[in-house]
N, C-alpha and C positions, 0 to 999 in steps of 0.2 A: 504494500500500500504506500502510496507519494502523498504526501502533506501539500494543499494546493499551491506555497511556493513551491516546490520542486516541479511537480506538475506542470504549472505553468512554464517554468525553467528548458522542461523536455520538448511540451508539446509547443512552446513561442506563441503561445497564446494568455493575455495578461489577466492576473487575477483579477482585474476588475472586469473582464466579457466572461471569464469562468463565472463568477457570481450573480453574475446578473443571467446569463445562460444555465443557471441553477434556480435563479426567481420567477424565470417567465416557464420553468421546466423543459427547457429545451436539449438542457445537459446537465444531469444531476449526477452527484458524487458517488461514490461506493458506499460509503457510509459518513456518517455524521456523529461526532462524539457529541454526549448529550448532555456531559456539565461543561466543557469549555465548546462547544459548537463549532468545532474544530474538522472541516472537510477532510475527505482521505479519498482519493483516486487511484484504482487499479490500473495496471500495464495494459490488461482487455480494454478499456476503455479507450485508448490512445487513437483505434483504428475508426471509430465511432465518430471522435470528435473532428480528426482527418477529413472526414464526409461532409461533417459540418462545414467546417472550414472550405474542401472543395465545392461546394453549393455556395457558399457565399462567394468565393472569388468569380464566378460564374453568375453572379447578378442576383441569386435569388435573395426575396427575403425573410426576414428571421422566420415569420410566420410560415410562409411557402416551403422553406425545411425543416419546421416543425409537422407539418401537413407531408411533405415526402418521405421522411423516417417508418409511415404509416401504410404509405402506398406499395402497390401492385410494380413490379417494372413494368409493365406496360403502360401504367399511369406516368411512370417517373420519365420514360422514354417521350409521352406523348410531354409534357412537362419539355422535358429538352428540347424538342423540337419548336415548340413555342418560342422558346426562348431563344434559339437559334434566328429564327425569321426576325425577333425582335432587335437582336444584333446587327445582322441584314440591312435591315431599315435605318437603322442611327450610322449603319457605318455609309450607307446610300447619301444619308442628312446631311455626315460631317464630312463626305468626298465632295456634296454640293456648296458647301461652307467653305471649303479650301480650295476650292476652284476661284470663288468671290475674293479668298482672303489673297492668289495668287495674282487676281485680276487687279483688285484693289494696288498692290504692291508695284505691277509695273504702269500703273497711272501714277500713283506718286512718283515714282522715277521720272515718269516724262514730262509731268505736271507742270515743273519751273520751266522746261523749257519750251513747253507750248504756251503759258503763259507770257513767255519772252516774246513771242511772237507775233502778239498782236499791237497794232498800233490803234489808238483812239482820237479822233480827229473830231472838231466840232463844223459843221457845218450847217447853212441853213438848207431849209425842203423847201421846194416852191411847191405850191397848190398843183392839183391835176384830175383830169377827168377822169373817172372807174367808172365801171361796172362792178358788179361783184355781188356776196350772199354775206349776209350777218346772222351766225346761228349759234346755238348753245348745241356744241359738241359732249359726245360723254368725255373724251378728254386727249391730251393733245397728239395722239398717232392719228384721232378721225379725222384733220384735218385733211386726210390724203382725197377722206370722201366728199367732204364740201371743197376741195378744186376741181373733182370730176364732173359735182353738179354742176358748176360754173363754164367749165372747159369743154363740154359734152355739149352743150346746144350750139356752142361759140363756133365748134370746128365744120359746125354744116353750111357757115355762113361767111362772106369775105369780110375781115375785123383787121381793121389800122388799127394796129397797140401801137401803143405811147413810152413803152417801157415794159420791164419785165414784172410778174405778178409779185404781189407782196400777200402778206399777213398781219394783221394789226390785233394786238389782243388785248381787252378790256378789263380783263378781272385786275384787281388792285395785288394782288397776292399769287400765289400758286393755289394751283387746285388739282384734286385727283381726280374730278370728275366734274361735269356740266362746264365746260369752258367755254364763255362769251368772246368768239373770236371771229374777224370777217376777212374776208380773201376776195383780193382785188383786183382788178385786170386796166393798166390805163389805157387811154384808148385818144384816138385823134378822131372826133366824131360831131357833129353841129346836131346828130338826132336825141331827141328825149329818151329813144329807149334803145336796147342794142339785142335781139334774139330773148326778149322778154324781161331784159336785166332794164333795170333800171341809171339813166347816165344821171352821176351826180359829182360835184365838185370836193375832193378829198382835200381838207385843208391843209396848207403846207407849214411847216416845222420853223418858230425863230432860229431856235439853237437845238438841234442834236447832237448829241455824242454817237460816233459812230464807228464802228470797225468793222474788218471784213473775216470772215471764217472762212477756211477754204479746208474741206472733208464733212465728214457723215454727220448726220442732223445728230448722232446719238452723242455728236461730243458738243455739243452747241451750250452743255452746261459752264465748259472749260471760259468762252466766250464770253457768257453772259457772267461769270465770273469775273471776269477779268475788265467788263467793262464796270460793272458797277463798284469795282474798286476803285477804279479813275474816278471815276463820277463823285465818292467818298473824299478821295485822296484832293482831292481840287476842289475840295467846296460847292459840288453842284449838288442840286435833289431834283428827283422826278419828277415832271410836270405834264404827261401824258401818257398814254398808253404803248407801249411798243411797238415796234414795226419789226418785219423779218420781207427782206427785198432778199428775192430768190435769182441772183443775177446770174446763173448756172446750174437750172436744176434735174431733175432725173430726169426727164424728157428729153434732156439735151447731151447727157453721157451714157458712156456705159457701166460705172463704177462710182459707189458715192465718195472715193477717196476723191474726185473730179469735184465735188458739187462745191460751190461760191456762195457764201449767201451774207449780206451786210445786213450787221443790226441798227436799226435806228432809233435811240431811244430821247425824247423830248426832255430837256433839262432846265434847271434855273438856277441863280445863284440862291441859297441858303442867305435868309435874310435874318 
C-alpha cells in the first residue's frame, strides 16, 4: 500500500486531483484509515488511474470518464469516435484560422509599403450631367448588380458618356448591410431622359482629397486608409459623401491586378 504522497510521486499525478478524484468518486483509495483519514493506494490501482489520465489527455470530461469506466467497449468505441470527428472539426477551424493569421501576416509586410504608395492631391470637381440609379443595396459587393441595371438598357442605345462611371455612397459610416449608394454614368446629352434614366446635374466638389488605386477592389480598404489619414494628418474633415470614379474597370481588362479607380472624397478645413 502507497500513502497518497508517494502515490502521487509514482503515478505524477498531484495530491490535490487524487482528492478531489476521490470526492467527486471518480478514483477512490484502497483504503482509508479511520482515526487519522489517512488514504493508502494499491500498485493495482496504478493501471486504473493511467485510463483516467488517458481519457483526459484525449479531451474527455471528468464526468464523461466517470460514465466510460461503466460502459460496454462498444459504447467506449462509439465514444471515441465522437470525439474523433470533434477533433476533425477544430483542427478544420484552426487550419481556417491560420490561413487568416498567414494572410493577415503578409499584409502587414506589404502594408507600409502600399501605403507609400499613394499620393493625395486636393482638387476641385466641376459639376456634370449623369444618368444613373440611387438604391439601398444589401451591401457593398451588390453594387456589381445596380451597374448592370444601369449599363443593360444603356448598351441597346447610342450614349455620348462624359466620362467614366463612378459610385457615390451616402451612408455617414460603414454598414454591413442596406447600403444607400448611387452609380452614375456622365453623359454629353441636351435630353431630359436617357433609355428611361433620368438626366440630372451631379454637383461638383470645392475641395476633394483625392488618390488613385490601381488593383482589386478587395484592397480599396489599404486606400481608403490611407486617404483618411491625410485628411486627419492636414486638418481636413469630411464634408460629403464619397465618390469611387472607376477610371479602369473590369469591363475594360482582363485581371483586377489592371483595374484604376480614384477616390474622391469632399473635405473642409476643421474649424
Amino acid at each position: 500500500m502507497f500513502k497518497i504522497g508517494d502515490f502521487s510521486r509514482l503515478s505524477q499525478v498531484t495530491v490535490k486531483a487524487l482528492r478531489y478524484y476521490d470526492d467527486i468518486g471518480l478514483f477512490k483509495p484502497s483504503y482509508i484509515e479511520i482515526l487519522s483519514g489517512y488514504r493508502y493506494y494499491s500498485a493495482e490501482q496504478m493501471s486504473d488511474l493511467n485510463r483516467i489520465i488517458a481519457l483526459r489527455n484525449l479531451g474527455f470530461s471528468l464526468e464523461q470518464v466517470a460514465l466510460m469506466k461503466e460502459m460496454p467497449i462498444s459504447q467506449i468505441r462509439e465514444m471515441m469516435i465522437n470525439r474523433r470527428e470533434q477533433i476533425k472539426k477544430q483542427l478544420e477551424h484552426e487550419q481556417e484560422r491560420l490561413l487568416m493569421i498567414e494572410t493577415r501576416l503578409e499584409i502587414l509586410e506589404r502594408e507600409d509599403v502600399i501605403m507609400a504608395d499613394y499620393d493625395v492631391v486636393i482638387k476641385q470637381i466641376q459639376s456634370q450631367k449623369v444618368i444613373g440609379k440611387r438604391s439601398v443595396i444589401p451591401n457593398y459587393s451588390s453594387i456589381h448588380e445596380l451597374f448592370s441595371a444601369v449599363c443593360e438598357p444603356l448598351a441597346t442605345i447610342k450614349v455620348n458618356y462624359a466620362g467614366p462611371p463612378l459610385a457615390i455612397y451616402y451612408d455617414g459610416e460603414y454598414k454591413e448591410k442596406d447600403v444607400d449608394v448611387e452609380v452614375v454614368m456622365p453623359v454629353l446629352t441636351e435630353d431630359k431622359q436617357v433609355a428611361g434614366f433620368m438626366v440630372r446635374e451631379l454637383p461638383g466638389i470645392e475641395q476633394a482629397a483625392c488618390l488613385i488605386h490601381r488593383g482589386s477592389f478587395e484592397n480599396l480598404h489599404f486606400a481608403y486608409s490611407a486617404l483618411m489619414k491625410w485628411v486627419d494628418d492636414n486638418g481636413y474633415q469630411i464634408a460629403g459623401p464619397d465618390r469611387e470614379v472607376y477610371l479602369v474597370d473590369p469591363d475594360e481588362c482582363n485581371s483586377p491586378d489592371e483595374y484604376v479607380t480614384e477616390l474622391q472624397l469632399p473635405i473642409e478645413k476643421v474649424k
